[in-house]
C-alpha positions as CSV (number, residue, x, y, z in Angstrom):
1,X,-137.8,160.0,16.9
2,X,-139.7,159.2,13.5
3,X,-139.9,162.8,13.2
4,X,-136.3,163.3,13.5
5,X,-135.8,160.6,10.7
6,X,-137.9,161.9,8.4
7,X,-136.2,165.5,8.9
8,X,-132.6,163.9,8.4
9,X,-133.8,161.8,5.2
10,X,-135.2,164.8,3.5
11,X,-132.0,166.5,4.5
12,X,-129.9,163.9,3.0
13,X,-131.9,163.4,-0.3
14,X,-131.9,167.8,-0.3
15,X,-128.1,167.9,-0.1
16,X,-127.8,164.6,-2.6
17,X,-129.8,166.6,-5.0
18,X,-127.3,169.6,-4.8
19,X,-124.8,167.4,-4.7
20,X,-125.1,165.7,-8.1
21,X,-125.8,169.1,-9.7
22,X,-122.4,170.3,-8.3
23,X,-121.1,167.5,-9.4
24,X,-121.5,167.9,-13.0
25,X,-120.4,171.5,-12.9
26,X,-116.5,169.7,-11.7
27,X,-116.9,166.7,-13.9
28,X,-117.4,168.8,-17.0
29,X,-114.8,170.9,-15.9
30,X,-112.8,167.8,-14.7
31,X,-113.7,166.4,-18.2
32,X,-111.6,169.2,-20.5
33,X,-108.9,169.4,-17.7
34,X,-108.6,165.3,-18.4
35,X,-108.6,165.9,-22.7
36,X,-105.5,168.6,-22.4
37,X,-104.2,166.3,-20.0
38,X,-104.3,163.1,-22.4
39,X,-103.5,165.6,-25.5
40,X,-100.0,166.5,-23.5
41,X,-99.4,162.7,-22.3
42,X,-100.2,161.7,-26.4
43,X,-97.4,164.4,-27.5
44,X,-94.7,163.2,-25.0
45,X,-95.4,159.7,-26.1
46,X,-95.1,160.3,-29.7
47,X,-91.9,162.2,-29.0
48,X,-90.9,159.0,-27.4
49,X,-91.8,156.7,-30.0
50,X,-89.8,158.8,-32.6
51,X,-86.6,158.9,-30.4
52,X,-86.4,155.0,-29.5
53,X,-86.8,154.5,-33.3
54,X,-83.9,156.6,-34.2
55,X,-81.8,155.1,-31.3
56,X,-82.4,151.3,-32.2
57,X,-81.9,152.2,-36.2
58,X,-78.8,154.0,-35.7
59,X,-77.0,151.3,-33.2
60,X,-79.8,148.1,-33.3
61,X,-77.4,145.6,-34.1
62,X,-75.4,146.7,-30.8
63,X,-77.6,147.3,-28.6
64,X,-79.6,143.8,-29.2
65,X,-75.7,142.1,-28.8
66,X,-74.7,144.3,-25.2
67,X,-77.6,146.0,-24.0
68,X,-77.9,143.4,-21.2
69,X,-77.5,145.1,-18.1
70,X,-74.9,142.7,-16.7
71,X,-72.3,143.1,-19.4
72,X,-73.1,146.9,-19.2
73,X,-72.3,147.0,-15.5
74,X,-69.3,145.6,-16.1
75,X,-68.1,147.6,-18.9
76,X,-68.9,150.5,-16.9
77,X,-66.9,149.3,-13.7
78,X,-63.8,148.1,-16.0
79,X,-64.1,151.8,-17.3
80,X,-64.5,153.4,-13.7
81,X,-61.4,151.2,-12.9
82,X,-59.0,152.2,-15.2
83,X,-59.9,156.1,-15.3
84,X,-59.5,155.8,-11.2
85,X,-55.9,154.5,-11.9
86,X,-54.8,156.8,-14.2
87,X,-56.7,160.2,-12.4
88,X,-55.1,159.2,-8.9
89,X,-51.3,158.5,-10.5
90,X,-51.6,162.3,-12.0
91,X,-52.5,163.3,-8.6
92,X,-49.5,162.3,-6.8
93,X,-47.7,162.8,-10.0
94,X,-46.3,159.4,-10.4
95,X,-46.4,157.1,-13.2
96,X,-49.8,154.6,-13.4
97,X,-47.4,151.5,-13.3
98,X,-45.8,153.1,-10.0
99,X,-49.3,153.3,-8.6
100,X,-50.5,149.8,-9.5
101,X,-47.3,148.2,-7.6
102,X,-46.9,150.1,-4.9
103,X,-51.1,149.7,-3.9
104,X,-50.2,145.8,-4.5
105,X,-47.0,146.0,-2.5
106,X,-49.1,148.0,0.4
107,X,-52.0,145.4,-0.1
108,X,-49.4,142.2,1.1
109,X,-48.5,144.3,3.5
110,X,-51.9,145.3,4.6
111,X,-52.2,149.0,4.2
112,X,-55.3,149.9,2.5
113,X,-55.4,151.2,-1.2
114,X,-57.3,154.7,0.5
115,X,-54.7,155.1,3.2
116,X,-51.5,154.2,0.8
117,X,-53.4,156.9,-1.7
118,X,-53.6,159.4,1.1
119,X,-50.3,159.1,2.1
120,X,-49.2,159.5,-1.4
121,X,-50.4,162.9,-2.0
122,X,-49.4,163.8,1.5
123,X,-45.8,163.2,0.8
124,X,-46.1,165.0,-2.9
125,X,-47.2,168.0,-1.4
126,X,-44.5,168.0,1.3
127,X,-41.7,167.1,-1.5
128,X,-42.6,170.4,-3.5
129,X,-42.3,172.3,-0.3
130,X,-38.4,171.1,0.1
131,X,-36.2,174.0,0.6
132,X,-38.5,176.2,1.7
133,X,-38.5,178.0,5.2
134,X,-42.0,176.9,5.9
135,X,-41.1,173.3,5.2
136,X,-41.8,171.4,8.3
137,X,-40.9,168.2,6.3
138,X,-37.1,170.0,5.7
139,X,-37.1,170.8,9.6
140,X,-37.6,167.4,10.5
141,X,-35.6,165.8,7.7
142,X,-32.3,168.0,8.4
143,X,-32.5,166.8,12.0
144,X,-33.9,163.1,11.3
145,X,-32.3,162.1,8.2
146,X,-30.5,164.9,6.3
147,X,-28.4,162.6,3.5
148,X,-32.2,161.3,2.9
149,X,-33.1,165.1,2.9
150,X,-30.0,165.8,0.2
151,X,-31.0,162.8,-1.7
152,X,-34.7,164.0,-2.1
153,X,-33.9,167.5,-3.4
154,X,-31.9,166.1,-6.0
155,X,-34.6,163.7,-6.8
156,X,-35.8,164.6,-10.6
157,X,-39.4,163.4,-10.2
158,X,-41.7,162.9,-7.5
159,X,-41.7,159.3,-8.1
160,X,-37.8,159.3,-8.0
161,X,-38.3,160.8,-4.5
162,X,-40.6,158.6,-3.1
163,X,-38.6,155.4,-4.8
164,X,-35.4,157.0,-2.8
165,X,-37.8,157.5,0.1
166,X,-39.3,154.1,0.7
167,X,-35.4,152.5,-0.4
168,X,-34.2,154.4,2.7
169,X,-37.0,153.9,4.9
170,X,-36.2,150.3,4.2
171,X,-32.3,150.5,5.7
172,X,-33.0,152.2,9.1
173,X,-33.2,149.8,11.8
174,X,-34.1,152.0,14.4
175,X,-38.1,152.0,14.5
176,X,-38.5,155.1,16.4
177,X,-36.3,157.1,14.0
178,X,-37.9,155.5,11.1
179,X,-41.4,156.0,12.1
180,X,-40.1,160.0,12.9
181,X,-38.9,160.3,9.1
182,X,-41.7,158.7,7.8
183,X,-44.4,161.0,9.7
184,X,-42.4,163.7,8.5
185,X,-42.6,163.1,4.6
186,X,-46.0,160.7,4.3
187,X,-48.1,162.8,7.4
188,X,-50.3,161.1,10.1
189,X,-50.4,157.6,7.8
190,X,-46.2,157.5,7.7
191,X,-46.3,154.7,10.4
192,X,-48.1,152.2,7.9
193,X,-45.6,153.2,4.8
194,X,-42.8,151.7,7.2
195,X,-45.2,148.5,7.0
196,X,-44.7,148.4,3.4
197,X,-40.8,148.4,3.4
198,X,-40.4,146.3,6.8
199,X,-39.2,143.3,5.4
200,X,-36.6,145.5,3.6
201,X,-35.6,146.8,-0.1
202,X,-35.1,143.5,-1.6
203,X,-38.8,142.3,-0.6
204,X,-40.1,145.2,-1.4
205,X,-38.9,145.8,-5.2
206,X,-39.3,142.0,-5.0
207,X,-43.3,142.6,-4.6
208,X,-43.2,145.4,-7.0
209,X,-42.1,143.2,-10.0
210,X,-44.4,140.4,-8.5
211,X,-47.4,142.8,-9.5
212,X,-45.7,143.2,-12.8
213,X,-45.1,139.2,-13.3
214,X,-48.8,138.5,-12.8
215,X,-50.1,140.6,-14.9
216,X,-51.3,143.4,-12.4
217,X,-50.2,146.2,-13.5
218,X,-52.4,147.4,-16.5
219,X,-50.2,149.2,-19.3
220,X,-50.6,153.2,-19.2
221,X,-51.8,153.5,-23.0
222,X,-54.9,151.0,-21.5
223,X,-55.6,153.5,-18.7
224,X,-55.0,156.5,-20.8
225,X,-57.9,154.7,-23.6
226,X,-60.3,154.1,-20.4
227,X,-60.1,157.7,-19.2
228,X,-60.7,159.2,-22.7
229,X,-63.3,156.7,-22.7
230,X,-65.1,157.5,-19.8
231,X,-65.0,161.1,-20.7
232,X,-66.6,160.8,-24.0
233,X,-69.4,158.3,-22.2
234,X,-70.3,161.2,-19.8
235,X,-70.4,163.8,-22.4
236,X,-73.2,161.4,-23.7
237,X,-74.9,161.2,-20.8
238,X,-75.0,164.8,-20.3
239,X,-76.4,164.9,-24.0
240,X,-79.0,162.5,-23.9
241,X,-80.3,164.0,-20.1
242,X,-80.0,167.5,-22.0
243,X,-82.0,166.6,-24.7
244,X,-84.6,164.0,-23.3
245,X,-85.5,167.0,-20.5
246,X,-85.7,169.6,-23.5
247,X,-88.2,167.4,-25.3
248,X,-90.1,166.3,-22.1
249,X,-90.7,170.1,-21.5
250,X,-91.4,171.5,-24.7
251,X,-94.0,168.0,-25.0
252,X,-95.7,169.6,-21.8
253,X,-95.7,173.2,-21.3
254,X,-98.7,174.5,-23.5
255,X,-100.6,171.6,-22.3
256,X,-100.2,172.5,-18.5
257,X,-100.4,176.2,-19.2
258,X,-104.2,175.4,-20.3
259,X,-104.7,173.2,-17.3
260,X,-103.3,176.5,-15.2
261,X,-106.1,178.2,-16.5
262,X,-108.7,175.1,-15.9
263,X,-108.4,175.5,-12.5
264,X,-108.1,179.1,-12.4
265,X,-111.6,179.2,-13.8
266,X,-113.7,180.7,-11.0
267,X,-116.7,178.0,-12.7
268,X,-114.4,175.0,-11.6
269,X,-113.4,176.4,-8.3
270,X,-116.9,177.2,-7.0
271,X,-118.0,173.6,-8.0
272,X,-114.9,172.6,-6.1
273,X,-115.8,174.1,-3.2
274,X,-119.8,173.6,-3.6
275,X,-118.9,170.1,-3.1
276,X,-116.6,170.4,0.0
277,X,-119.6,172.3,1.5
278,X,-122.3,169.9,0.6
279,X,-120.3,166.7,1.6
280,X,-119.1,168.7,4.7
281,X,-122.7,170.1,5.8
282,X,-124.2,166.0,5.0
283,X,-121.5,164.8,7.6
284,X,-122.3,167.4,10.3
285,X,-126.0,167.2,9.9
286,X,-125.8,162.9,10.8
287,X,-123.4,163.7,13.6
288,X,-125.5,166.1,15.3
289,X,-128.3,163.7,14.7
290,X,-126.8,160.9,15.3
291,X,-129.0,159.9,18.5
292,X,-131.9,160.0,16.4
293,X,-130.7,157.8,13.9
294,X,-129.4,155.3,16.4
């Protein structure tokens, strides 16, 4: 057993000797690798340095005032809000005051602002089709409700349509007929525009100048100002990402183009794998032994 020992210490302090000279060979390797690599990391910084200067001389006043994140977040959202509004009202091709009363008048009368929106389009789609052959709205309507049908054709506007539409929606007392018409024009979500009119015309333009009266409905030229707004603030973003990845790359390319070549270096990958093989052959020499040393 001693002579075991002895055999495995002079193995160890054999393969430690190796292994410290292999080990220089990576660390000086290691060592230039790790310069280019602070050289690069120095450049990008620098390029940093020089770009948050500009930024705070250009707008420092304003960005010490509402660069908090809070009142950013909630400039953003305001933004987000308005655009939403007027992007969705072009959509259906209705006014952004129609929108804003009719999502309130389907909010009392609990129809969700994505159904009511769904709906919406639905029924814009099917009112361009009027007249056609392929019209499965006309079909209906001709059977269902053809004075509604007349009406609708003559409308001038989508949103005269869809005023005419809910207004007569509103007068039919026979449910099953109503919810009929009302699939026919607004699609699968017609049954929860009757909800909006149930309580009749009155109560429902009643609810539409409600939204009006407190203060609601945000003018168009507000919306219109948001939506340019948001526009211009994701052209900036697109800038700023544009620019700050052009710089990022251009700080590190050269830098990790010499590193390529670092480890490329057949030098630096022999002493990488001398030391696998001396760590590795040290391990499976004290397993095999392992008896010995116990």
């Amino acid at each position: 057993m001693a002579k075991e020992l002895d055999r495995l210490l002079l193995r160890i302090e054999a393969d430690t000797s190796r292994l410290r000279r292999e080990l220089r060979v990576v660390e000086g390797s290691t060592r230039t690798t790790g310069r280019r690599m602070e050289r690069a990391f120095a450049r990008a910084s620098r390029g940093l340095d020089a770009m948050t200067r500009k930024m705070i001389s250009a707008r420092g006043a304003a960005v010490a005032l509402a660069g908090a994140s809070a009142l950013g977040l909630a400039i953003k959202r305001a933004i987000d809000f308005a655009d939403e509004i007027a992007k969705t009202a072009d959509a259906i091709g209705i006014s952004t005051d129609a929108l804003q009363e009719l999502r309130f008048a389907a909010d009392l009368a609990g129809v969700s602002q994505e159904k009511l929106d769904k709906a919406l389009q639905k029924a814009t789609r099917n009112i361009g089709e009027l007249g056609r052959s392929s019209s499965e709205t006309d079909t209906a309507l001709r059977d269902l409700a053809p004075s509604l049908l007349a009406d609708m054709r003559a409308a001038g506007s989508v949103e005269e349509a869809l005023n005419i539409t809910f207004r007569a929606l509103a007068g039919m007392e026979d449910q099953t007929r109503k919810a009929a018409v009302a699939n026919a024009i607004f699609g699968r979500s017609g049954i929860l525009m009757t909800n909006i009119v149930r309580d009749g015309a009155d109560a429902f333009d009643h609810a539409r100048q409600k939204a009006r009266d407190l203060g609601i409905v945000v003018e168009e030229e507000l919306l219109r100002g948001a939506e340019k707004a948001k526009d211009q603030l994701t052209i900036l973003a697109t800038v700023i990402k544009a620019n700050f990845t052009r710089g990022l790359i251009s700080g590190f390319t050269d830098e990790f183009e010499t590193f390529a070549e670092a480890l490329a270096d057949p030098a630096f990958a022999e002493g990488a794998r001398a030391f696998g093989d001396s760590v590795g052959g040290t391990l499976r020499f004290a397993v095999e032994h392992s008896r010995a040393i116990a």
